[in-house]
N, C-alpha and C positions, 0 to 999 in steps of 0.2 A: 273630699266629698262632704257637702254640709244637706243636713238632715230638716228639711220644714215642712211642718203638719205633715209628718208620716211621708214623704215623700222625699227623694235622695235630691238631691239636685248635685248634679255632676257636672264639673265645672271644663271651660273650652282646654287650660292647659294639659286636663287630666284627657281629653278626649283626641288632643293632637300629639300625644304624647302615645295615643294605641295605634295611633294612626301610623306612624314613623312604625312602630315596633311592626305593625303587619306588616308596612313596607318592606321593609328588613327579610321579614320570615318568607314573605312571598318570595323575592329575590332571590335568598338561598335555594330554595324550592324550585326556581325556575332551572338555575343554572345544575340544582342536582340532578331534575328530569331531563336537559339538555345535553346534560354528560351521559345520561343513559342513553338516550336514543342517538348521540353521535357513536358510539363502539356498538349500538347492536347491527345485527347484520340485515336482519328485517326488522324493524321498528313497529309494535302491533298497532292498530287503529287506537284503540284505549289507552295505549300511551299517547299517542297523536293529540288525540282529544285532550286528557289531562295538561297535555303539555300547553298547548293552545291555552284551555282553562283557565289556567294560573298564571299565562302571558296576559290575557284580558284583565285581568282581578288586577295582576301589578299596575298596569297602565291606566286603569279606571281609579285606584287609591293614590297614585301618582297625577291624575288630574284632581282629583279632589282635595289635594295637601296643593296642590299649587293654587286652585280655590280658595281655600282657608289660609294662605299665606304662611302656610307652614315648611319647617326648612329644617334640616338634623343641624345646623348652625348658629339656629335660635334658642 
């Protein structure tokens, strides 16, 4: 990160480099909420929801790395 007239400028690798890391964390987070509502017996609306949620968020940061030509290989 470099610093001009008081102002950060943060640079693309540092910014697709959060990007991958959400990716990642989303994905964890899907397949933990996944595994929960595959064993419950009645699965609640608000888990539904969340789970949905965080299906949407993975696949929206998943088009936007593919936008920005980003790839965990780069």
């Amino acid at each position: 990160m470099v610093v001009i007239f008081g102002r950060k400028k943060i640079r693309k690798k540092d910014i697709d480099q959060k990007l991958l890391t959400d990716i990642r964390s989303l994905k964890a987070e899907w397949e933990t909420l996944d595994n929960i509502i595959e064993h419950s017996v009645d699965p609640s609306e608000s888990g539904l929801a969340d789970l949905a949620l965080v299906k949407a968020k993975y696949f929206y940061l998943l088009r936007e790395a593919r936008f920005r030509g980003v790839s965990a290989l780069s």
